[in-house]
C-alpha positions as CSV (number, residue, x, y, z in Angstrom):
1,X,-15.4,-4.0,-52.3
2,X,-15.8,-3.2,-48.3
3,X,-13.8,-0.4,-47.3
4,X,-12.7,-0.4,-43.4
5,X,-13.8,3.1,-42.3
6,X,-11.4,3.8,-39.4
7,X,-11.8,6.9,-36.9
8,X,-9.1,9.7,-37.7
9,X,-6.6,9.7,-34.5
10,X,-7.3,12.5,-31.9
11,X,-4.9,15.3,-32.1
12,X,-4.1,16.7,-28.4
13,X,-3.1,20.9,-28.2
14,X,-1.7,22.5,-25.8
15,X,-4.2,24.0,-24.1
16,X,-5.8,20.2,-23.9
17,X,-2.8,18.9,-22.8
18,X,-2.9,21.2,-19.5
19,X,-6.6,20.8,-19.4
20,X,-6.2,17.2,-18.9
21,X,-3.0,17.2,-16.5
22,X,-5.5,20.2,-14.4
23,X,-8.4,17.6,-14.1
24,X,-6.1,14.6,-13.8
25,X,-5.3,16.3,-9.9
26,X,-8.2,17.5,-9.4
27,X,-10.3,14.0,-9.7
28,X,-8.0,12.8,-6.8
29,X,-6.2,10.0,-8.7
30,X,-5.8,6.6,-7.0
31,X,-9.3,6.6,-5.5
32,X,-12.0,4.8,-5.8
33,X,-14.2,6.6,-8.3
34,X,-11.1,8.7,-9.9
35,X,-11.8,7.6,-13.8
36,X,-15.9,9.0,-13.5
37,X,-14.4,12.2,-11.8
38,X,-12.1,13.1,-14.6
39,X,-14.3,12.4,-17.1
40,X,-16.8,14.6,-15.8
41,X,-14.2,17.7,-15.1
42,X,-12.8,17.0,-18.2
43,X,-16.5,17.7,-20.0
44,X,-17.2,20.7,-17.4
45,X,-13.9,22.1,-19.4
46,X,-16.0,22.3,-22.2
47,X,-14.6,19.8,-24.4
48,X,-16.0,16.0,-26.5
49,X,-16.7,13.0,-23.7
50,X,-13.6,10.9,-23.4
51,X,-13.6,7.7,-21.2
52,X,-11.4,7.2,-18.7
53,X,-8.9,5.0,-20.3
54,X,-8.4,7.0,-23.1
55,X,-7.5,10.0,-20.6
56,X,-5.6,8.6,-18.2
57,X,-3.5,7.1,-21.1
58,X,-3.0,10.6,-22.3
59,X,-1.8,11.9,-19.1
60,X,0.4,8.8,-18.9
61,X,2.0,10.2,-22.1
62,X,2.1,13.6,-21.3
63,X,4.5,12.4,-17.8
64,X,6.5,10.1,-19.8
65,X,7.2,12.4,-22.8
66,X,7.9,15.7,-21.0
67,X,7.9,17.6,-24.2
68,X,3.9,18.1,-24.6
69,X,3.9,19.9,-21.2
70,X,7.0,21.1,-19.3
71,X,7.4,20.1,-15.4
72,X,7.4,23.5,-14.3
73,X,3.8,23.2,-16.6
74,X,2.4,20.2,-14.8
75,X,3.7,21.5,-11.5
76,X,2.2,24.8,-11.8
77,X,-1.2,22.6,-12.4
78,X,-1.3,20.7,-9.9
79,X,-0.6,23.5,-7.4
80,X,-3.9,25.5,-8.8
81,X,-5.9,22.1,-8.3
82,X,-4.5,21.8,-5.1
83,X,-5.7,25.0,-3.9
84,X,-8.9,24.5,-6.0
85,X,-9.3,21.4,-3.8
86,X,-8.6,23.2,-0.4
87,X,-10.5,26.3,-1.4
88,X,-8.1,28.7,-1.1
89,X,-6.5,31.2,-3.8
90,X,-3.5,32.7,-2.2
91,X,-1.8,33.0,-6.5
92,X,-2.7,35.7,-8.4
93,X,-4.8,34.9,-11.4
94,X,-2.2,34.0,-14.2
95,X,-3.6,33.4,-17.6
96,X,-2.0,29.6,-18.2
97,X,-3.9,29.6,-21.7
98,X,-1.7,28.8,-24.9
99,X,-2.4,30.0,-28.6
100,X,-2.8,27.2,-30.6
101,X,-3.5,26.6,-34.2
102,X,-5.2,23.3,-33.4
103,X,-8.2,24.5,-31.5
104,X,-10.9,27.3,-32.4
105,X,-13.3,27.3,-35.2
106,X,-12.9,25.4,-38.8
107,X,-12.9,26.7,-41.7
108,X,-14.5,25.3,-45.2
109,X,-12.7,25.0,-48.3
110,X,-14.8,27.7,-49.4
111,X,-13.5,30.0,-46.6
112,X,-16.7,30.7,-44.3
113,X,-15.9,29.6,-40.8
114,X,-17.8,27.3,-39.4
115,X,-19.6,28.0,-35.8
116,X,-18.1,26.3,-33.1
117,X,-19.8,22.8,-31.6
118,X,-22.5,23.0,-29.1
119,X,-22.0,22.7,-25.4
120,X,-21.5,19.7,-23.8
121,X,-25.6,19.1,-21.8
122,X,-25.9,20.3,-18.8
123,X,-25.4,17.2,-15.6
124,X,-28.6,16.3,-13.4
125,X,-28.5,17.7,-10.0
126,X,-27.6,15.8,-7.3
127,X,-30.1,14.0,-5.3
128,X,-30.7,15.6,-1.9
129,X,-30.9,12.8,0.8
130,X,-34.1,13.2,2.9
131,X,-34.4,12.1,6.6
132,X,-37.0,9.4,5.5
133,X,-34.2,8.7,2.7
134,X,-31.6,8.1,5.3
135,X,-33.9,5.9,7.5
136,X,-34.8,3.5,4.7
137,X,-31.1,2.8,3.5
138,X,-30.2,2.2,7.0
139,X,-33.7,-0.1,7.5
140,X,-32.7,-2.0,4.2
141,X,-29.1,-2.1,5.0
142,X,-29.7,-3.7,8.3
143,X,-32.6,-6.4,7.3
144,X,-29.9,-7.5,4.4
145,X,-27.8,-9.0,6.7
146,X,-24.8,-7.3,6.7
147,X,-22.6,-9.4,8.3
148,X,-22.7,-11.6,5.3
149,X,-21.2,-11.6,2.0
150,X,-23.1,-9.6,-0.8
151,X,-24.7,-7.3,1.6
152,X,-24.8,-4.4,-0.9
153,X,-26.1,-6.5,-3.8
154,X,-29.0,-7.0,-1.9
155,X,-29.5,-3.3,-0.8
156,X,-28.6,-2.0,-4.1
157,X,-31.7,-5.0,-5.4
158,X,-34.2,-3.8,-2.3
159,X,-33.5,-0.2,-3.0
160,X,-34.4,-0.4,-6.4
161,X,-38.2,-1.9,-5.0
162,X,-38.6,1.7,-3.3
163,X,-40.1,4.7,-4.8
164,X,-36.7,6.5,-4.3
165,X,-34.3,7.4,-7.5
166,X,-32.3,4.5,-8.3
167,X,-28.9,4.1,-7.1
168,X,-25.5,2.7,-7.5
169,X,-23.9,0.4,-4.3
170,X,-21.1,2.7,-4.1
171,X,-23.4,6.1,-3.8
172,X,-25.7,3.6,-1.1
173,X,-22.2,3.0,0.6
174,X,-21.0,6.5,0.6
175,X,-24.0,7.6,1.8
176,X,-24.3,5.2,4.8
177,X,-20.7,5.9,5.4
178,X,-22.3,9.5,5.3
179,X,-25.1,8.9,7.9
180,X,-22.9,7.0,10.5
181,X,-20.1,9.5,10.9
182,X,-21.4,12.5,10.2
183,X,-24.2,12.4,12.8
184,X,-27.2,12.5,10.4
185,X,-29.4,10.6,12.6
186,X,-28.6,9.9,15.9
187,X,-27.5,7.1,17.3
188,X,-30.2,6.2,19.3
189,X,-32.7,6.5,15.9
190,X,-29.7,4.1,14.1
191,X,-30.0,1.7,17.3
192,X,-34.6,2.1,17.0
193,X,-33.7,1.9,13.2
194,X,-31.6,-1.7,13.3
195,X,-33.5,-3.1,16.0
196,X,-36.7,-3.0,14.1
197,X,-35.0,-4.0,11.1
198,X,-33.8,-7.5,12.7
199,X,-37.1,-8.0,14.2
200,X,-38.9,-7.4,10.6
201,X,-36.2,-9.6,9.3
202,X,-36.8,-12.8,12.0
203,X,-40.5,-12.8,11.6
204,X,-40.4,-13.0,8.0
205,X,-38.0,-16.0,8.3
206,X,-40.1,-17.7,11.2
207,X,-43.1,-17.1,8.6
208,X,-41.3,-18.5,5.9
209,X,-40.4,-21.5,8.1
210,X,-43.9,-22.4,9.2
211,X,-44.8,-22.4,5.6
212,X,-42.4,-24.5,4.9
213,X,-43.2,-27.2,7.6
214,X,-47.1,-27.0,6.7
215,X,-46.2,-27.9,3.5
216,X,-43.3,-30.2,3.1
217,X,-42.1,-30.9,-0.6
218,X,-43.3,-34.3,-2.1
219,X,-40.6,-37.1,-1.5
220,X,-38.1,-37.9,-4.4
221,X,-38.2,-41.7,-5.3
222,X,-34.2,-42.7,-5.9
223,X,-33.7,-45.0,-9.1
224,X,-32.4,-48.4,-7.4
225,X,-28.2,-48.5,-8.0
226,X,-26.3,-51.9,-9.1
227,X,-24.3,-52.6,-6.8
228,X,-21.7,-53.8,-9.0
229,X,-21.7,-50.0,-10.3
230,X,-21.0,-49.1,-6.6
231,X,-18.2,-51.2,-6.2
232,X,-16.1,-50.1,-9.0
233,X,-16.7,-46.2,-8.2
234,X,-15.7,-46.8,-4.6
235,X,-12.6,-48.6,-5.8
236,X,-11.5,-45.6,-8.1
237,X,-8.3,-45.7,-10.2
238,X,-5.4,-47.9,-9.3
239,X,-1.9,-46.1,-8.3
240,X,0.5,-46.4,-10.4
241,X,3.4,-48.8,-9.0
242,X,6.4,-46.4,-10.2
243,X,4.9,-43.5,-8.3
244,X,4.2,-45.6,-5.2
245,X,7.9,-47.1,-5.1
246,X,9.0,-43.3,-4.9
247,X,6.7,-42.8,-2.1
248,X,8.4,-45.7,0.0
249,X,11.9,-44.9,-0.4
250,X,10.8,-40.8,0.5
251,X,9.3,-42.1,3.9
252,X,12.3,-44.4,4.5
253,X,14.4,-41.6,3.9
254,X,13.3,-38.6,5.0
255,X,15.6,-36.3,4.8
256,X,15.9,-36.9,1.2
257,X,12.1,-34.5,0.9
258,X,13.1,-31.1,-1.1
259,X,10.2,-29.2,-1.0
260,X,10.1,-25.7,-1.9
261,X,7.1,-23.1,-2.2
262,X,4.9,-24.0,-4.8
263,X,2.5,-20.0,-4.9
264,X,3.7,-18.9,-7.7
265,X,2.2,-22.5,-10.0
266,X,-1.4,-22.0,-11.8
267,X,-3.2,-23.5,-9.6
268,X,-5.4,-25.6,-12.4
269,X,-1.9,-27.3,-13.0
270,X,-1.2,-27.5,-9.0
271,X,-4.5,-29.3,-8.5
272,X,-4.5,-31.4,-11.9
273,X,-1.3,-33.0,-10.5
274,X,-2.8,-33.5,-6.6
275,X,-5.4,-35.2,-8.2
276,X,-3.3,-38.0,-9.8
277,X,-1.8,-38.4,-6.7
278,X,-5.1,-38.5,-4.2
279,X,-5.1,-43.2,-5.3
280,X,-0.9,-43.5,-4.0
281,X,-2.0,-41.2,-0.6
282,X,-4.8,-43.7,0.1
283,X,-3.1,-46.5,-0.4
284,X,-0.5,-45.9,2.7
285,X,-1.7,-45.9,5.9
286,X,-0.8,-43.2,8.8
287,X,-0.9,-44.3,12.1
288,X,0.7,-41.0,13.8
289,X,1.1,-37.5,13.2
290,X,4.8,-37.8,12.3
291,X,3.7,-40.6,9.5
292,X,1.0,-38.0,8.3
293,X,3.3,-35.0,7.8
294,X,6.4,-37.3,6.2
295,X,4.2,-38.1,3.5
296,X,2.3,-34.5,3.0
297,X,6.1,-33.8,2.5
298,X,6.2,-36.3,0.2
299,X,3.2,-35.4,-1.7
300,X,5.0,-32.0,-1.7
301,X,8.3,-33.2,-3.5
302,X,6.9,-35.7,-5.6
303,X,5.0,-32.3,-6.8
304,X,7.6,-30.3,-7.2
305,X,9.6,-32.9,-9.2
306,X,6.1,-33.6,-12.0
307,X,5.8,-29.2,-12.5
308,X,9.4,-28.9,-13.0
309,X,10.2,-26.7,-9.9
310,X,13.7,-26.4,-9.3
311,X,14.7,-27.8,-5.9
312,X,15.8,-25.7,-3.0
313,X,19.2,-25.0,-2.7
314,X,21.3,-25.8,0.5
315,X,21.6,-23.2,3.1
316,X,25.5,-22.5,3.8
317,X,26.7,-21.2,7.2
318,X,30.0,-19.5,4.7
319,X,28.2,-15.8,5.4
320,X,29.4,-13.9,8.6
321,X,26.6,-13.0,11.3
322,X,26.1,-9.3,11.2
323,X,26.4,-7.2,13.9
324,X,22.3,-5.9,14.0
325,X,21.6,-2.6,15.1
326,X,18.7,-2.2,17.1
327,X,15.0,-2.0,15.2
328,X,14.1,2.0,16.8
329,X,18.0,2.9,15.7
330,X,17.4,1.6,12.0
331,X,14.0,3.0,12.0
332,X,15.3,6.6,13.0
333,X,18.0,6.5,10.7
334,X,16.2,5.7,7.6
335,X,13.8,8.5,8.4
336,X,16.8,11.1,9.0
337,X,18.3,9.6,5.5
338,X,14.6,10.5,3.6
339,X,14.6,13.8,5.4
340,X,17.7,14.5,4.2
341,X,16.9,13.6,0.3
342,X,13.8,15.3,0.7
343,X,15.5,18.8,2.3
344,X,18.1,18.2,-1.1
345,X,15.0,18.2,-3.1
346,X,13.1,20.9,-1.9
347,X,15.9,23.2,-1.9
348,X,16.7,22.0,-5.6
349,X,13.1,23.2,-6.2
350,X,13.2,26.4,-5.1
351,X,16.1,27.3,-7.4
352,X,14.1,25.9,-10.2
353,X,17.3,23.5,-10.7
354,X,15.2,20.3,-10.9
355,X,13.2,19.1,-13.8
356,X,12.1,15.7,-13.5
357,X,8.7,15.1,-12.9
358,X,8.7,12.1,-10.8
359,X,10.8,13.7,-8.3
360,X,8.2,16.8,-8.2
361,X,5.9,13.8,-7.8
362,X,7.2,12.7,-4.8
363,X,7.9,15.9,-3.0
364,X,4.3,17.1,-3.4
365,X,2.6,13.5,-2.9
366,X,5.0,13.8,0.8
367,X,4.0,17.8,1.5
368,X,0.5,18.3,0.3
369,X,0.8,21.6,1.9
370,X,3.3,22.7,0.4
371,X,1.0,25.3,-2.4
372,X,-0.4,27.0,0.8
373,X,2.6,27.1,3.1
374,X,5.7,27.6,-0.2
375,X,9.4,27.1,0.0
376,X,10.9,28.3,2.9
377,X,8.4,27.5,5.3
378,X,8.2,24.2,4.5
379,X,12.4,23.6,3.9
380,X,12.7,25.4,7.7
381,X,10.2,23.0,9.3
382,X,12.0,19.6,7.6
383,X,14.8,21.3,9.0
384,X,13.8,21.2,12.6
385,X,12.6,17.5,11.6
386,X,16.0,16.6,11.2
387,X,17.7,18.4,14.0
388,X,15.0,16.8,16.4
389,X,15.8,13.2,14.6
390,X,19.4,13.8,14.9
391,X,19.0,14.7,18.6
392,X,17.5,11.9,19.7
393,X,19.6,9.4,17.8
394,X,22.5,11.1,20.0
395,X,20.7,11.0,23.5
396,X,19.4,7.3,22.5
397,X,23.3,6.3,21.7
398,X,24.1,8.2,25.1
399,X,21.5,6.6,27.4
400,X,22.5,3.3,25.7
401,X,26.0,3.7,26.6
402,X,25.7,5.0,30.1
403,X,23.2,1.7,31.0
404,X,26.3,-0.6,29.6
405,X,28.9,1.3,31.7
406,X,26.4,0.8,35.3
407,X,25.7,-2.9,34.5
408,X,29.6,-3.0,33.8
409,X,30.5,-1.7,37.0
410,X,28.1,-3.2,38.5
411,X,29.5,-6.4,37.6
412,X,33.1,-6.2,36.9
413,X,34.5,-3.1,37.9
414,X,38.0,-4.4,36.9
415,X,36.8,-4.7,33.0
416,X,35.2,-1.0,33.8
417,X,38.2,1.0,34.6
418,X,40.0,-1.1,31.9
419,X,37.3,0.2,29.5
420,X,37.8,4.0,30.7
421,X,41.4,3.7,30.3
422,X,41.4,2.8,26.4
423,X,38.7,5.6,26.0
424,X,40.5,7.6,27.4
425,X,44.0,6.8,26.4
426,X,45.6,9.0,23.6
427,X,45.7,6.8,19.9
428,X,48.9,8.0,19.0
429,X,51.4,8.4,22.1
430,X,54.4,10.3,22.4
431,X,58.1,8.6,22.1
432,X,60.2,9.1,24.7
433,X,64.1,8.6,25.1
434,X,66.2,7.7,28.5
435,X,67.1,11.4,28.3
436,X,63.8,12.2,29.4
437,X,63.1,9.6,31.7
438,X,66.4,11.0,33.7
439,X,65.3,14.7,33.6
440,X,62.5,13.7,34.9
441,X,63.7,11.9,37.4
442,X,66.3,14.4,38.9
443,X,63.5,17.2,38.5
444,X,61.4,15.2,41.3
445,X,64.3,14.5,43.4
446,X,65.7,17.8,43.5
447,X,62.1,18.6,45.3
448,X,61.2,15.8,47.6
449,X,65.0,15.4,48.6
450,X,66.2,18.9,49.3
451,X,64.8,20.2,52.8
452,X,63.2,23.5,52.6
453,X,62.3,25.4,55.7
454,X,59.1,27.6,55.4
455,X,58.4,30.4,57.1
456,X,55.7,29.6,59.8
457,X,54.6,33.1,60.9
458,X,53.9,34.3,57.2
């Protein structure tokens, strides 16, 4: 009787848990490279190899769950790998360890305590790139032809040939990348270094050629072909006659063609059903362009109809046209409104008012230095942000206006004063009553009727 032995499920503590959500930031998540990073912090922690997967499906857990480690936790790690990262350590030391039962050494059943696992071994150093190390990966990179596909294939195989320590294609990309931009060699050596490289390159094909041509490869004799066999291939299926009548009354009527996008079909399925159609295309003849794309619409439709592809539906003119707003207006507005959520945030944050980790995400993913810089610095400068946004928004609106109002008067000045009047004229106005209107009337008269003499030698 076979007994399926299955490995006992990892149990995660505390002090793991943090561990892992420390070396998760650390490894630079969303790389290239990331999983092979956090595997190796993780065993520089001291603790058993895990892969990558199983990690990052931990960490996925440990977001998700927000019981195993508390946001203010997983924020407090990240900022300690941030400034790990950048080198700085402007936080006092704080002891972030946990006591858990989980972790230190066993014990037997007959109570001695066993001695706790070895170390994890030590890494190998890290190559040091020599000059004549630099010069060769550029040599081999340039003779590989670069400018075609594969190119690093066939450094990684040529760089194996050397005497050099063997090396992945992402460490012989890196360190080209490396050698180009940070100014290892110069760039008249890179130019020396390529030029040669090409000239190595064509004289080993010219060589290759003339071997060729001094020895030509002996002649195949073909196996004579009925020509019966020939016949029957180059006639190929018949069309079916159902399929073809559908074909004639599409390109009578065109406007009956419903074709709609076909990308999101398997493709196998797409070109299984082209295929059946390739005898019906041949048989009909297109003597212009507009025959030629009536019955690639065709083709199209009859398509659509065989995979079951809903046709499109009917555009309706129903809908109102909207009033657009100009693309730099939208553009400013949106980043005012994201300013705005993120001040919300930020100031949420620094009253310890917000728990959810995906918003403490975002704000640190948006203000990296935000560790080094803290709270109020970094709330005072999206501040200014926003007032400078908000600013130009109004100087854009008033610019806008004032170039309406010159062409305006400009052009109609009639329709202009018209314009100021409304814009100026009072929403609500007063009533008035014929009593007014006649004390207003004998108030005038009683000054521009009644002669007044002045005194001319005041």
């Amino acid at each position: 009787m076979s007994t399926n032995t299955r490995k006992p499920r990892k149990v995660w503590s505390k002090q793991e848990n943090l561990d892992l959500v420390y070396c998760y930031y650390s490894s630079n998540p969303g790389t290239s490279g990331s999983w092979k990073r956090l595997e190796r912090l993780w065993e520089d922690k001291g603790h058993d190899p895990l892969t990558g997967a199983k990690l990052s499906s931990q960490f996925r857990s440990i977001e998700k769950s927000g019981h195993m480690v508390t946001p203010q936790e997983m924020a407090d790690q990240r900022m300690l790998a941030g400034l790990a990262a950048s080198g700085l350590n402007i936080l006092p030391e704080v002891d972030l360890t946990v006591n858990d039962n989980t972790a230190g050494p066993s014990t037997s059943a007959n109570g001695d305590t066993t001695d706790p696992p070895p170390p994890p071994p030590t890494r190998a150093p890290r190559t040091k790139w020599t000059t004549e190390m630099n010069i060769t990966l550029v040599f081999i990179h340039s003779y590989s032809q670069p400018e075609k596909r594969g190119v690093w294939t066939r450094v990684e195989e040529r760089w194996s040939k050397t005497t050099y320590p063997s090396k992945t294609d992402d460490q012989l990309r890196s360190q080209l990348r490396s050698i180009t931009q940070s100014g290892l060699l110069s760039p008249q050596k890179l130019m020396e270094i390529r030029t040669a490289a090409v000239a190595d390159r064509e004289a080993t094909e010219s060589a290759r050629q003339a071997v060729v041509e001094d020895n030509p490869p002996p002649e195949t004799i073909e196996p004579p072909t009925n020509p019966v066999e020939e016949e029957e291939e180059e006639e190929g299926p018949s069309p079916n006659p159902e399929i073809v009548e559908q074909f004639k009354k599409l390109l009578e009527e065109p406007s009956s063609i419903k074709v709609t996008d076909l990308r999101h079909v398997p493709w196998g399925k797409l070109r299984v059903a082209i295929d059946r159609l390739s005898p019906v295309i041949k048989s009909f003849e297109t003597p212009d362009l507009t025959t030629l794309n009536t019955l690639l619409m065709a083709v199209a439709h009859v398509v659509r109809e065989q995979m079951g592809v809903k046709a499109p539906s009917e555009p309706t003119n129903i809908t109102p046209r909207r009033n657009k707003q100009p693309m730099w207006l939208r553009r400013l507005e949106e980043s005012v409104a994201k300013l705005r959520s993120d001040l919300s945030r930020l100031t949420e944050m620094s009253r310890g008012a917000t728990h959810k980790f995906q918003t403490i995400d975002i704000i640190y993913r948006r203000y990296p230095l935000l560790p080094k810089k803290g709270y109020k610095q970094v709330i005072e400068e999206v501040k200014q942000r926003l007032l400078a946004k908000a600013g130009k928004i109004k100087r854009y609106k008033k610019k806008q206006q004032t170039f309406v109002d010159n062409n305006l008067f400009q052009n109609n000045q009639r329709n202009f004063y018209r314009k100021l009047e409304k814009r100026g004229s009072d929403p609500t106005p007063l009533e008035t009553t014929a009593e007014d209107q006649t004390r207003t009337m004998n108030f005038w008269k009683n000054i521009w009727e009644n002669e007044t003499g002045h005194n001319t030698e005041a």
